[in-house]
Structures are given as C-alpha cells and as structure tokens.
C-alpha positions as CSV (number, residue, x, y, z in Angstrom):
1,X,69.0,-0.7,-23.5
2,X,68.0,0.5,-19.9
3,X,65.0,0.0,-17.5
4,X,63.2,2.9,-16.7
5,X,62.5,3.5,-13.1
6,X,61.5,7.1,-12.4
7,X,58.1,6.8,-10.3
8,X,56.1,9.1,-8.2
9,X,53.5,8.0,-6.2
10,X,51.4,10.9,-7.2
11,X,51.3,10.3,-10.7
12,X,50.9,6.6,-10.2
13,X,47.7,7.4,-8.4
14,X,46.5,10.0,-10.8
15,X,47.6,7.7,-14.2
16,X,45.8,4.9,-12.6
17,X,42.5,6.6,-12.1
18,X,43.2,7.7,-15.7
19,X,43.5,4.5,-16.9
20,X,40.8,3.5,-15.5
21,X,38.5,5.7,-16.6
22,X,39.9,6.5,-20.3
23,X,41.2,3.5,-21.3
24,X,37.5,2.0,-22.2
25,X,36.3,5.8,-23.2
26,X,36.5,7.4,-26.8
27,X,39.6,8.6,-25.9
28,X,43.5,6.9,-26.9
29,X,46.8,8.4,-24.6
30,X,49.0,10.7,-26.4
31,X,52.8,9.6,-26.6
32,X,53.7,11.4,-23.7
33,X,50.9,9.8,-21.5
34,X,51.7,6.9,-22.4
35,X,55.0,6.9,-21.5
36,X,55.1,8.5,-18.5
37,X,52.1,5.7,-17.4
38,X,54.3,3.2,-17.9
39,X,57.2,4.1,-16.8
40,X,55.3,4.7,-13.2
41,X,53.6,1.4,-13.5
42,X,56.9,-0.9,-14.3
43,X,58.9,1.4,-11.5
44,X,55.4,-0.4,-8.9
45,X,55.3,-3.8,-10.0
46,X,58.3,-5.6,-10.4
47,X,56.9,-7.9,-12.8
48,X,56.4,-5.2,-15.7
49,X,59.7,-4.2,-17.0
50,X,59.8,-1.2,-19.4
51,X,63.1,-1.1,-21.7
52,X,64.2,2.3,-24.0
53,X,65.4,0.6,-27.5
54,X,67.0,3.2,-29.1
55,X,65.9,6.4,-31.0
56,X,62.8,6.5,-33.4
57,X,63.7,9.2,-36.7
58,X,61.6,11.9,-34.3
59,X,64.2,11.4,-32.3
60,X,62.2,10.3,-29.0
61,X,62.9,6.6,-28.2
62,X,61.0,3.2,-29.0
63,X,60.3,1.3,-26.3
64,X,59.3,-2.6,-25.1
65,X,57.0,-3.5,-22.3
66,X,57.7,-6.9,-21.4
67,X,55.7,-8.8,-18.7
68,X,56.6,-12.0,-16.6
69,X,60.5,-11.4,-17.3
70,X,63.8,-12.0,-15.1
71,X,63.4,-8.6,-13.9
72,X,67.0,-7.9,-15.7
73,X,67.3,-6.2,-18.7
74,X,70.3,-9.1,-20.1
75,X,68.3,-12.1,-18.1
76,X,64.7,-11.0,-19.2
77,X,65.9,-10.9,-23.4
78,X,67.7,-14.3,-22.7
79,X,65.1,-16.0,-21.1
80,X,62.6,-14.7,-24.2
81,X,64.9,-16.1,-26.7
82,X,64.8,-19.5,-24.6
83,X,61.5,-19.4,-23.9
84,X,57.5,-19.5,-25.4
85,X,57.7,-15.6,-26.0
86,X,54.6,-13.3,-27.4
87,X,55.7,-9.9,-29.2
88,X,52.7,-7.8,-29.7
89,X,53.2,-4.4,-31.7
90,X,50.9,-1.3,-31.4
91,X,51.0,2.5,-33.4
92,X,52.8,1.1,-36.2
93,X,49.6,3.6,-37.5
94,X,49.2,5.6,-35.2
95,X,45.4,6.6,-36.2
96,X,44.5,2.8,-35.3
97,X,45.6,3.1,-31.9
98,X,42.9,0.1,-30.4
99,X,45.8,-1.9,-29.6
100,X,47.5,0.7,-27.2
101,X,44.2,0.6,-25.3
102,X,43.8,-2.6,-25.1
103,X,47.5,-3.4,-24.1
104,X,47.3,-0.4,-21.0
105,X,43.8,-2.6,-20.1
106,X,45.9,-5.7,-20.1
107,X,48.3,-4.4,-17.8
108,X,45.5,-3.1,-15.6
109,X,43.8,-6.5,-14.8
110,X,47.5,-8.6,-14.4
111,X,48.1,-5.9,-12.1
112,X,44.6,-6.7,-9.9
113,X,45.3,-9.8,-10.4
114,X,48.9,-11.5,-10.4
115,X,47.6,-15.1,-10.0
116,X,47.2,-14.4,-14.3
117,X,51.2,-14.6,-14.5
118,X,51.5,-18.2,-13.3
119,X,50.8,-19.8,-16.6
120,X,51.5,-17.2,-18.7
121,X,54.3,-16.9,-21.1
122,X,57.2,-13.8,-21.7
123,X,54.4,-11.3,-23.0
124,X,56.1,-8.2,-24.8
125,X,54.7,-5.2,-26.5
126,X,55.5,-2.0,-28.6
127,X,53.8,0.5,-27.0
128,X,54.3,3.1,-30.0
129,X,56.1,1.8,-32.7
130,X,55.9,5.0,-34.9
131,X,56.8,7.6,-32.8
132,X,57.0,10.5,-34.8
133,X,53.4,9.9,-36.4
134,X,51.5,9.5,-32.7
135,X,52.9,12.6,-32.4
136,X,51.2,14.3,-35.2
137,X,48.1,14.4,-33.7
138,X,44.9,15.3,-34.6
139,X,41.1,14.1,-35.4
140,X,40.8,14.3,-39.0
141,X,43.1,11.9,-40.6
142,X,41.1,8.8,-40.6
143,X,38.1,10.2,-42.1
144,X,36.4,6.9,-42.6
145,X,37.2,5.8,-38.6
146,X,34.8,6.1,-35.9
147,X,37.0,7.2,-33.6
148,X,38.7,7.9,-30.8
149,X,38.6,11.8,-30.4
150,X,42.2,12.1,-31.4
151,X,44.9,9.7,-32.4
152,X,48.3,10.0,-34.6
153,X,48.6,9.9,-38.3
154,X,50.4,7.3,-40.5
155,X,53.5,8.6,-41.6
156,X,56.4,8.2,-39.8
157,X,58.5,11.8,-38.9
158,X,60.3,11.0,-42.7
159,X,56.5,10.4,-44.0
160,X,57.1,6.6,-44.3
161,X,54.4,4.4,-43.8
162,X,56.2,2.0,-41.6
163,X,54.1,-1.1,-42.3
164,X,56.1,-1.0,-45.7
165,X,60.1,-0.8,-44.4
166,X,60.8,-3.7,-42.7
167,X,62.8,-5.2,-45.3
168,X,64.4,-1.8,-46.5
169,X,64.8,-0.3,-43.6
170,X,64.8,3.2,-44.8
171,X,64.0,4.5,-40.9
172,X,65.5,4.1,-37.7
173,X,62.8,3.0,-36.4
174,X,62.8,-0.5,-38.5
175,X,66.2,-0.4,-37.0
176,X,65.1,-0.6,-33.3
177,X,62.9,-2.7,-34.2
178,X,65.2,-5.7,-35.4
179,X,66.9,-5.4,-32.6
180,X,64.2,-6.0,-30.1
181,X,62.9,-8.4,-32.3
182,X,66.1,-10.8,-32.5
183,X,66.6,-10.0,-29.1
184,X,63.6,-11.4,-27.8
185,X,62.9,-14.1,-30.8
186,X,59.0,-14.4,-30.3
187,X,57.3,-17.4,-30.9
188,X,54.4,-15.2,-31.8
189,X,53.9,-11.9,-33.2
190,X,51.0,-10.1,-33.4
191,X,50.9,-6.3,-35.0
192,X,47.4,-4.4,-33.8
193,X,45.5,-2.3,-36.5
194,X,42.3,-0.7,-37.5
195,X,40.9,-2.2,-40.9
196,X,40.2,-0.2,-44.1
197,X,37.4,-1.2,-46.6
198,X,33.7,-2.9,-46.6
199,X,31.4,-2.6,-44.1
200,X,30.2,-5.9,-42.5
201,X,28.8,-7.3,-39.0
202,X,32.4,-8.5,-37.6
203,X,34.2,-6.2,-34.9
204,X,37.3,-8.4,-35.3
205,X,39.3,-9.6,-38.3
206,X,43.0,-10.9,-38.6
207,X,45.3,-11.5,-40.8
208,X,47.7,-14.6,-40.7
209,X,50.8,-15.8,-43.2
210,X,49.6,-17.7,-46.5
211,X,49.6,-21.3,-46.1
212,X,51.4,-21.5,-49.5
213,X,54.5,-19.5,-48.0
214,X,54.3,-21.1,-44.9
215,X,56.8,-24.4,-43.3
216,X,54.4,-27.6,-42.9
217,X,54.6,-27.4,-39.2
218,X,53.8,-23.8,-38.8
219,X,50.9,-24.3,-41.6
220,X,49.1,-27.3,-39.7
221,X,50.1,-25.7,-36.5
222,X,48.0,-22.2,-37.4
223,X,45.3,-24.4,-39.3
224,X,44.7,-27.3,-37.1
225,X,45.1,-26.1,-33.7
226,X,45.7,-22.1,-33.3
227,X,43.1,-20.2,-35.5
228,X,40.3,-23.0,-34.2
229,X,41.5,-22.6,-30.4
230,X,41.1,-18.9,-30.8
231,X,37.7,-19.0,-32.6
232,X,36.3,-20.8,-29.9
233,X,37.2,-19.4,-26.9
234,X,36.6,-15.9,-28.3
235,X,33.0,-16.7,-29.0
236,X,32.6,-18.5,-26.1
237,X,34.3,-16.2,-23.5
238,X,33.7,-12.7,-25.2
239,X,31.0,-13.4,-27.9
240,X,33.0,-12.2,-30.3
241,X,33.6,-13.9,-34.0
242,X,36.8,-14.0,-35.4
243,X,36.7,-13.5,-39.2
244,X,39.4,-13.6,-42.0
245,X,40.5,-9.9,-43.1
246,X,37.8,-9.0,-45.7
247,X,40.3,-7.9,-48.0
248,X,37.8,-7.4,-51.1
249,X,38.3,-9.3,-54.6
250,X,36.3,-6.6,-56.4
251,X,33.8,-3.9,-55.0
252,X,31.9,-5.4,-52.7
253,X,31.7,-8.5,-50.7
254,X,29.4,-10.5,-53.0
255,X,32.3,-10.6,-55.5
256,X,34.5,-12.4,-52.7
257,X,37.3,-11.9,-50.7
258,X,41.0,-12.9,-51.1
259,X,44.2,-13.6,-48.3
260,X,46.2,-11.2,-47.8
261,X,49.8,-11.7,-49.7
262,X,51.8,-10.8,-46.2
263,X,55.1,-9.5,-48.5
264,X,58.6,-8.8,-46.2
265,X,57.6,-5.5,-46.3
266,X,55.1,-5.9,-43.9
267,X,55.4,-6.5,-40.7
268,X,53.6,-9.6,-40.2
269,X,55.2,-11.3,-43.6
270,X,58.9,-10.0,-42.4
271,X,58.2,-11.6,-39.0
272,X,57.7,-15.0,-40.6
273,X,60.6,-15.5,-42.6
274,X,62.0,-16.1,-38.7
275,X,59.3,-19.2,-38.5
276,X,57.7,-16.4,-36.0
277,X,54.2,-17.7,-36.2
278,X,52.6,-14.0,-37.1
279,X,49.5,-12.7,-37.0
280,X,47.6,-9.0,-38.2
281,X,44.7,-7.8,-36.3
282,X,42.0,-5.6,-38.0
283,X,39.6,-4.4,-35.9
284,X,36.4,-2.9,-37.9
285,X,36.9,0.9,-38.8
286,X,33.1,1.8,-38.3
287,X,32.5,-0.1,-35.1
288,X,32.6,2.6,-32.4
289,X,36.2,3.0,-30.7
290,X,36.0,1.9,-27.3
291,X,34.2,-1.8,-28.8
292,X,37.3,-2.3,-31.4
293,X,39.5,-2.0,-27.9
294,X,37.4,-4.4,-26.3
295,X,37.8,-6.8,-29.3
296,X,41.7,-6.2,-29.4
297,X,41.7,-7.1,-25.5
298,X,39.7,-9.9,-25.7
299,X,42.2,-11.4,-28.9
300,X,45.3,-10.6,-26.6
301,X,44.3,-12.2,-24.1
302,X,42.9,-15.4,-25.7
303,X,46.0,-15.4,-28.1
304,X,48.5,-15.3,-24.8
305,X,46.3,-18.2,-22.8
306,X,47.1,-20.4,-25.9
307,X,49.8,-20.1,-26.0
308,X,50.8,-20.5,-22.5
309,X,48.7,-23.5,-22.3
310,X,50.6,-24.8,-25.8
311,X,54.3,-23.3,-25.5
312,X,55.9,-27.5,-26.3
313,X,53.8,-27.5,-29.3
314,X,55.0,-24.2,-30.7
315,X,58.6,-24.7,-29.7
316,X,58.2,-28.3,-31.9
317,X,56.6,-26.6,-34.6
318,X,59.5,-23.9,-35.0
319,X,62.3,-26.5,-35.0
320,X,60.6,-28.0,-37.2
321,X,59.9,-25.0,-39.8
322,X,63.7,-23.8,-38.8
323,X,64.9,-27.2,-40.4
324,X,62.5,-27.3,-43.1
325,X,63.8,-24.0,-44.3
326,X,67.6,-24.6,-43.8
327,X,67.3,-27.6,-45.5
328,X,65.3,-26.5,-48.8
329,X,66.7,-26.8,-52.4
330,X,64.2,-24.5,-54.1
331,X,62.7,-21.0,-53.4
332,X,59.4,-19.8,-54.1
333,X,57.4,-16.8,-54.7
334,X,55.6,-14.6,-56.6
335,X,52.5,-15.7,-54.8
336,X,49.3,-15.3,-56.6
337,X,45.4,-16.6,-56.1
338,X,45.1,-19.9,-57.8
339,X,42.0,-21.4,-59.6
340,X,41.0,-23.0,-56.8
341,X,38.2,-21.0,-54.6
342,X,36.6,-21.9,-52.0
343,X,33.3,-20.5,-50.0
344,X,33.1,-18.7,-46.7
345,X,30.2,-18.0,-44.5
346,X,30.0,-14.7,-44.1
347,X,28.0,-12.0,-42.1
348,X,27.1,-9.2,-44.1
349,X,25.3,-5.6,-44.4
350,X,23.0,-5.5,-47.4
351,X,24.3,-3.0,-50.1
352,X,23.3,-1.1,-52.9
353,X,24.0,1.9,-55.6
354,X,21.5,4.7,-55.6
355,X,22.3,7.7,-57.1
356,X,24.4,10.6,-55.2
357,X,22.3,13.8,-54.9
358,X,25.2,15.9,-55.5
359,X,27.7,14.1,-57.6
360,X,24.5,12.6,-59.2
361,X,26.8,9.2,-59.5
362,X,25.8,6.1,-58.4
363,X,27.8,5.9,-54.4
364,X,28.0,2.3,-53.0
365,X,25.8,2.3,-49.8
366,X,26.2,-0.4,-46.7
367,X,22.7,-0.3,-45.0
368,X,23.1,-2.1,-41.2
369,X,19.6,-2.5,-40.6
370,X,20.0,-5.3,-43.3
371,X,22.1,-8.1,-41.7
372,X,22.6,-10.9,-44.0
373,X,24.7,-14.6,-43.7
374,X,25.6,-16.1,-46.5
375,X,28.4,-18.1,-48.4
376,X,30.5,-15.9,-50.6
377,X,33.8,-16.8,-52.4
378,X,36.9,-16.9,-50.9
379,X,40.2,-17.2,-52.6
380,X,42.5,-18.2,-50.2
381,X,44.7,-21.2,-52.4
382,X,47.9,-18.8,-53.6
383,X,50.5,-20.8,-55.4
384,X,53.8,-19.6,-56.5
385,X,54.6,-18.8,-60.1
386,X,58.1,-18.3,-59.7
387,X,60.7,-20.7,-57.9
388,X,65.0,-21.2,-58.1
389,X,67.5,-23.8,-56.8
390,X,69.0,-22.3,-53.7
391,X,72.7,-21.7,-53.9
392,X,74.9,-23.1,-51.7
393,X,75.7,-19.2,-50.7
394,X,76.1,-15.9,-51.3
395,X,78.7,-14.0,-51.5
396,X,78.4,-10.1,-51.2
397,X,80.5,-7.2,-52.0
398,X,82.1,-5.2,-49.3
399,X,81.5,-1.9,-50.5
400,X,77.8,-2.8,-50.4
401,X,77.6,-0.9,-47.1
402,X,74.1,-0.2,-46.8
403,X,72.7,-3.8,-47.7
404,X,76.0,-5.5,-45.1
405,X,74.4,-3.1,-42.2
406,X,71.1,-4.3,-42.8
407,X,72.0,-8.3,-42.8
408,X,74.2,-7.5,-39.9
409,X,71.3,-5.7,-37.9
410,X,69.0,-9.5,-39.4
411,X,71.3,-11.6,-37.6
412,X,72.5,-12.9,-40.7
413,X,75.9,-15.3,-40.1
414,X,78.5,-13.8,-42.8
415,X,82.3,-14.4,-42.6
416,X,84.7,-11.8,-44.1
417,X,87.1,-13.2,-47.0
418,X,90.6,-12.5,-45.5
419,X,92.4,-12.5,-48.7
420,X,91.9,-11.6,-52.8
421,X,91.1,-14.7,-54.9
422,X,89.6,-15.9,-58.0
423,X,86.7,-18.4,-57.9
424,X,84.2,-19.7,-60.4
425,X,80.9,-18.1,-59.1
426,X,77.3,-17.5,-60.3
427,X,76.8,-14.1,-61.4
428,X,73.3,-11.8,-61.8
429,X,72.9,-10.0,-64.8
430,X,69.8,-7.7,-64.8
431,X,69.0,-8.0,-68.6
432,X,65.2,-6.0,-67.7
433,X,63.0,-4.2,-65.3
434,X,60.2,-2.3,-65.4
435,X,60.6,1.4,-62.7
436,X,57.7,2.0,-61.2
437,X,56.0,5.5,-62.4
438,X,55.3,7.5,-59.2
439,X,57.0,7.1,-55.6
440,X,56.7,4.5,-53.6
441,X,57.5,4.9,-49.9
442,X,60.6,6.8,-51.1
443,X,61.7,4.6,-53.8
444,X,61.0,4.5,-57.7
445,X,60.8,0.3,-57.3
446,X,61.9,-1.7,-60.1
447,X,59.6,-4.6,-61.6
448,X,59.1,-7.2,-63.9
449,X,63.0,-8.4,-63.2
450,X,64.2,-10.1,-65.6
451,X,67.8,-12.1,-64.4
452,X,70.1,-13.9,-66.8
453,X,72.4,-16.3,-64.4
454,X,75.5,-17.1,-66.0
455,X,79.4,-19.0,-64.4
456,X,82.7,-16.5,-64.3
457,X,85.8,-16.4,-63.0
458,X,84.9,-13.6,-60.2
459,X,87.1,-11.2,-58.0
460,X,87.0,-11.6,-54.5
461,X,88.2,-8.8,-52.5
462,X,89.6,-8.3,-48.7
463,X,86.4,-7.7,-46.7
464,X,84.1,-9.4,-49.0
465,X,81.6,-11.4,-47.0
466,X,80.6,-15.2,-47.2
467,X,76.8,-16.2,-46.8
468,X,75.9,-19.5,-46.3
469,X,72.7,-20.9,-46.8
470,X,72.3,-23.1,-44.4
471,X,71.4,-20.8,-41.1
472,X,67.9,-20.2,-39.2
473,X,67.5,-17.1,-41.1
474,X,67.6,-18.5,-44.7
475,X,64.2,-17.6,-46.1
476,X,65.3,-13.4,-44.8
477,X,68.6,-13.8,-47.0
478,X,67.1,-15.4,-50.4
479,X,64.4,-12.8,-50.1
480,X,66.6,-10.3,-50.0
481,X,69.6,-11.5,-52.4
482,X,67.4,-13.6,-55.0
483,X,66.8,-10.4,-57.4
484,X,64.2,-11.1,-58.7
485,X,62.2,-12.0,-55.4
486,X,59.4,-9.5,-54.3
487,X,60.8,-7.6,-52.3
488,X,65.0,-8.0,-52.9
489,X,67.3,-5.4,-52.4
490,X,67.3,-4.9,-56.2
491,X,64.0,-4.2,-56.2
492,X,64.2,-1.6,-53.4
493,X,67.0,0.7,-55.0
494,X,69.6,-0.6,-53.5
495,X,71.6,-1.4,-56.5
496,X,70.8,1.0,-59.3
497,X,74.3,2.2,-59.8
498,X,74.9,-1.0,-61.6
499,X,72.5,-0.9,-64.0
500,X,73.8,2.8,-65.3
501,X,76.3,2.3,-68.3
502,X,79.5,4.5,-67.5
503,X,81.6,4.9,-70.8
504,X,80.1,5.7,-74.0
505,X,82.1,6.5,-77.3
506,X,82.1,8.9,-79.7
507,X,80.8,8.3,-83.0
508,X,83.6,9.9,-85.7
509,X,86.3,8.0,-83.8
510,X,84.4,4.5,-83.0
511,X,83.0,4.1,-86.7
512,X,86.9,4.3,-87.9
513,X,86.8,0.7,-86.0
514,X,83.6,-0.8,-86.7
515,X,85.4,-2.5,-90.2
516,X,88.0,-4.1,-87.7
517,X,85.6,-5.3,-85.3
518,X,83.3,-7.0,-87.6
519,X,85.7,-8.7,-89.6
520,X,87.0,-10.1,-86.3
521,X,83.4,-11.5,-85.6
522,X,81.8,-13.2,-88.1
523,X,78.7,-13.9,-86.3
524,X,78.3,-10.1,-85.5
525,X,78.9,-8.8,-88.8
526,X,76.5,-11.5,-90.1
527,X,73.5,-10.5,-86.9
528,X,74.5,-6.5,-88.0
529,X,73.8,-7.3,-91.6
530,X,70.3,-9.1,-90.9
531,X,69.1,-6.3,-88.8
532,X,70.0,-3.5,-91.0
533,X,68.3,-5.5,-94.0
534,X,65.1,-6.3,-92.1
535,X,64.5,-3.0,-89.7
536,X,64.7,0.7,-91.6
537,X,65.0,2.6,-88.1
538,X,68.2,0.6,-87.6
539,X,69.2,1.2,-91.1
540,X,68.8,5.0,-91.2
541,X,70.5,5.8,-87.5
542,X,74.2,5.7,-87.2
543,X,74.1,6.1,-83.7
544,X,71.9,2.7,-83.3
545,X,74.5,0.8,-85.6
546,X,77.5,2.0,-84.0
547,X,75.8,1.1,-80.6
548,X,74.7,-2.6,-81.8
549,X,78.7,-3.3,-82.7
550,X,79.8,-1.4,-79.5
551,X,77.9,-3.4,-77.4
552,X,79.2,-6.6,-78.5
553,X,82.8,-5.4,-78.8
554,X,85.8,-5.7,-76.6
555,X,85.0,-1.8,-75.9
556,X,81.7,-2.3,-74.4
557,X,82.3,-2.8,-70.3
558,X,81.6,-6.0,-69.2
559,X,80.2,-4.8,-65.3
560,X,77.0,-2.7,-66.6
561,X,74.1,-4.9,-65.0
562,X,76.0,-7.0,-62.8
563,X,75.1,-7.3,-59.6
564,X,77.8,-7.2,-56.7
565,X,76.7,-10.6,-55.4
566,X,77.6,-13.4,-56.6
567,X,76.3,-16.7,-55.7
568,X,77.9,-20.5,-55.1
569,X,76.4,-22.7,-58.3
C-alpha cells in the first residue's frame, strides 16, 4: 500500500468549493471526483492519510481514508490494530451512495475544526468499495430511490452484488478488503446503505448482529450501553430517531417486523465473526437525498464520539468475546425467529389496497399525510436449530488451493504437515443436499446438507495444513469448514468435485460378479432380497440392482462424497 500525495492548489480550492456546495445538494461525486478530492485533501492536512489497497475487478484501485493516524502508512495500520479503531464502509451499492456524502462532510468540518481530533479515535473509511459498479452510472437504477441525480448501480464489474461475497470471495475486491480489514482490526464497523421496502416516518434505520449469534460481552455491550447512547444523543443533538431495520415479516408493517439474520455473506455478519462490533445503516429510500446524508452524518459522527469517549469498555468487551469464542465446545447456527415476540413502538404511514386503474389489481398504497404510532410485533428472539461439538482442529487438504488462499488472506493460523502419515481422523461424508434451482451470485448453492461424520485411518500428505481451534478467528474457520453451516465452503461450490462419482461399470461384465459378491455378504444379499420383494421399480431394472450391489461392494470407490478436510475427534 502507498500514500497518495499528488496536490494542486488549484484543485484543492476548486474541490473545496465543490464540496461545499454539492456535498448537501441532490447530487453524489462520481469515482473520479472523488478520488481526486481526496487525494488533494490528504496531500493538505497531514492528519488525513489516503492509502491505495490494491486493484478492485475494474481494475481501478480500492482505497482507505484513515483520519487521526501516525501519518505512516506501517505506523498508522499498527497503531489501528493497537488501538479503539472505527472502519466505516461506503458504495458497497453504489446507488445508495448517502454514506460517501456524508463521509466527504465529515472530513469537511474536522478540517475547520481540528480541536474534533483530540478525543477522537483511528477513524477509517472506504470511500468506494465497489468500484466498478460506481462507475456504471446512471439515474435509473433505483427506481424506487429519491435520489441523488445520478449514482452507481449494484453489481460489481463481474455483476456480483458484493454485499453477498465476503465469505466466498469470488472478487478481488473482497480481496482488498480483508486485507485492509485485518490490517486495521476495527473495533467497529459500520457499512452505509439506502434501505429497500415499507414506507414509514423514520429517515434512519440500522442494522446490528443478532443477539443470539453474538459473545455475552459484545451482546450486553451493544444492548446496554451502545444502541441506547446512540439513540439519545441522536435525538437530542440532531432530532433524529434511530429505528431497527424494518425488515417486514409479511406485507406490511401491521404484520411486524423481524431482525435481520446478518449471514458471513454480508458484510456486517462477516465482520463479526472477528468480535468487530458491526453495524448496517439504512437510510430511508423515499426520504429526499440530501436528508438521508444528513442522517448518515449525524450517525457517524455520534457512533465515532462513543466510542472515543468508551474505547476501555470496547477493548474489554472484545477480549472478552475473543476468549469466549476460542474457548467454546459447541457451534451454533441455523438461526431462525423463535416463538417468542415481542412489541415495538413504531411510527408509521397509514396504508391501504385500492384498486390499480390500469392493472385493475388491488396496489398496496403508503399515504404520508396519515402519520400513525403504534405497537406492532417484532420478532427479534432467533435461536439456533442446529449446533456441533467443535473439533479440536481441522485439517485441510493441500490441493484445496482456492479455500487455503482464502484462510490465508482471513488470517487464519495453519501449519503445513512436513511429512506423509496416517492418523485416525474425523471424516465428512455429504450423504444429501438440495442445488439451488437458478443462480445465485454465480453459484448453483447447495442446501439442506445433510453430513454423516464417521472415524478412519486418513492420509496425510506433504503440504497438508493443520488448523487449530483455538485462535482469535475461530467462529471465521467453523463457518467455513463445518459443512453444513450457512454459509461453508461446501455450500458455496467450493467442493463439488467430490460429490461426482468417477468410475461406473458396465452391466454384462459386473452382473457375471454379483453371485460372488452376495454370497460374500450375507447381510447384502439378505437387504437385496427385501427390496426386490417389496419395490417392483427395483425388481424390473437391472441397472438399479446391479447399482444397489455395486455400491456396497469392494468395487464401489470409497472417496465419492468425502470431503478433503478432515477434522480432530
């Protein structure tokens, strides 16, 4: 990585007046603009430093902003990963570009005012996460958005909608991204976006981890002190609620709303398997541009005093959650609601269903001359359906390039097995799955994983890598080796060549050896018997008999469905 320093006076002057002028307009910078204003503002004040992190898939670079550093590029990530650090990340869609306003507007007041830095943590932001979508630019895209004028779309250059690849890492932008992210280890991450759905009174909304998922400390942390901080002083300095995401339960509000399940493949829900205390904000679609930024601001700013005035506290609360997690027996997930509900106060448009004049269909209709507050249900208890006793470790497969890159680029701690041996291991069979039907950010996933666990003798290899279990990023490495976890590797592709069968048979010469085989096999020839007795499709196909006794032969290979990591029982 490398500071930028080009600066011209000229364009300093002109990109300030521009800042000041657009930045609260209905208008968001393109990529270049945005750039270049940075760059000239980090090359004038020594205390904004402005790092290029590598190469998004466009091909144009990522960058960091990162305020109240070392003003060194090696000194400034070290003291963020020693440090009460704040990672906020903006154009991850680039058509909800509030929070690349709002961050410009940040910068714009520290620099009138420096007196702001003295009790202020290491603040960082993404300017433009996906690069190659705030390049496609146009005012179309988010038909249901009041504004700005013109702003990127969500697809990545590779179409990817990058708020669903931080765990598979399809694009080199999730790339740069864990790299500036383990290089500065926030306490806090925040990603900025534009809401999608009902219509309601609130400007701001936000999105934090579920308690269920979440270590004790972090949990009472963001229930007892953060989210209630942050209330307060936005309503009292900015006059500004801030509500759960209205992530609807049915059609409309009246029917509730739910929390968010904040899966790895987010970036908020990747963030916090780190004990990153992480945070969404959704700023309302139909509330017009230049407010949303205003709301963004005011979040940002409020967020960053907190947690300058309470960097002990979230230090403690981290150690402790890093410990917690280190230290478990059993993982959990499969989050879903539970029975429990509770009721929120919420401030509402009226709605109703009158009939469409041209599709002559009954449209659902927000009307915001109707304000209404009232309690509606909310279904925030999730519990987990699904749990295992953590292994010891892992071992994985050398030739298992793609998923060893990706643990590397995690921080994961692995140690290469210098010689061939034999141990007795735990072994993954994938005995079902469910492919998902259509595409899904480039990948046919597999569901409904079903995972018989069973004790060989395994093959270790030269070059084969040891995972232990007990390291700061534990809850990363069992969401990503447990199969049958959300979001695993299995689930994301990376191992179908497994579950293909290679060698087949042919039926004139296997049946010659069918008489042998069951003879050899009492219980077989006594299951084969059964079946063809009871089921007439079985009984009339030689193909499905043969098959039957192949599979449960010497003959039938004995790797199909195994997965190439193995785990310590």
């Amino acid at each position: 990585m490398c500071k930028v320093i080009s600066f011209s006076f000229y364009l300093l002057c002109s990109y300030s007046f521009f800042a000041q002028e657009n930045w609260t307009s209905n208008t968001s910078p393109t990529y270049e603009e945005l750039i270049l204003h940075l760059k000239d503002v980090s090359a004038a004040n020594g205390f904004i430093e402005l790092y290029n992190m590598g190469n998004s898939d466009h091909g144009l670079p990522i960058y960091v902003c990162i305020v109240n550093g070392a003003q060194d590029s090696s000194k400034t990530f070290k003291k963020a990963r020693t440090e009460t650090t704040v990672l906020f990340n903006n154009a991850i869609h680039p058509g909800e570009p509030d929070g690349i306003n709002a961050s410009l507007l940040w910068l714009e007041e520290l620099i009138a005012d420096r007196q702001l830095l003295e009790k202020m943590p290491l603040v960082a932001f993404v300017p433009a996460y996906n690069v190659g979508g705030m390049l496609n630019r146009s005012a179309t895209s988010r038909a249901n958005q009041n504004g700005p004028e013109a702003y990127g779309f969500r697809g990545n250059a590779q179409n990817l909608d990058l708020n669903r690849d931080f765990i598979k890492m399809d694009s080199k932008n999730a790339f740069v991204f864990t790299k500036l992210f383990h290089g500065l280890n926030p306490d806090v991450f925040v990603d900025n976006h534009v809401s999608n759905g009902a219509d309601y009174q609130y400007t701001l909304t936000y999105i934090s981890s579920l308690d269920a998922r979440l270590p004790r400390s972090l949990r009472k942390l963001k229930n007892e002190s953060f989210i209630p901080a942050l209330e307060k002083s936005l309503l009292a300095n900015h006059g500004l609620d801030l509500f759960p995401y209205v992530d609807l339960k049915g059609r409309t509000p009246d029917e509730g709303i739910q929390s968010f399940n904040d899966l790895p493949r987010y970036s908020m829900g990747y963030t916090s398997l780190f004990q990153t205390l992480s945070f969404t904000v959704e700023t309302h679609m139909l509330k017009p541009f230049p407010q949303r930024v205003k709301a963004t601001l005011a979040f940002m700013k409020e967020l960053i005093n907190w947690v300058g005035e309470h960097e002990g506290l979230i230090e403690m609360a981290r150690n402790e959650a890093f410990q917690e997690v280190q230290n478990k027996g059993v993982f959990y997930y499969d989050y879903q609601p539970s029975s429990e509900i509770d009721s929120i106060y919420f401030k509402g448009f009226k709605h109703s269903f009158p009939e469409h004049k041209i599709t002559n269909l009954k449209r659902l209709k927000y009307d915001s001359s109707f304000p209404y507050e009232r309690f509606i249900p909310f279904f925030n208890h999730f519990e987990s359906k699904r749990e295992i006793t953590i292994p010891q470790s892992y071992y994985v497969s050398r030739q298992e390039r793609d998923v060893i890159k990706r643990l590397k680029a995690n921080k994961v701690e692995m140690r290469k097995i210098t010689s061939d041996t034999i141990l007795t291991l735990g072994v993954f069979e994938v005995v079902g799955y469910t492919p998902s039907k259509t595409p899904y950010e480039g990948h046919f996933r597999l569901n409904d994983v079903n995972i018989k666990r069973e004790i060989r003798e395994v093959k270790l290899k030269v070059g084969d890598f040891y995972v232990s279990s007990v390291q700061p990023c534990a809850a990363f490495i069992h969401s990503v080796l447990q199969p049958e976890s959300e979001d695993s590797y299995l689930s994301w592709n990376f191992f179908d060549s497994y579950l293909q069968q290679k060698e087949y048979f042919s039926s004139y010469v296997f049946i010659d050896k069918i008489e042998e085989i069951l003879r050899n096999n009492p219980g077989l020839n006594k299951e084969y018997k059964k079946r063809k007795r009871n089921d007439e499709d079985f009984r009339t196909s030689e193909w499905e008999q043969l098959y039957f006794i192949y599979k449960q032969s010497p003959y039938y290979e004995r790797s199909v469905n195994i997965l190439p990591i193995y785990f310590s029982p």
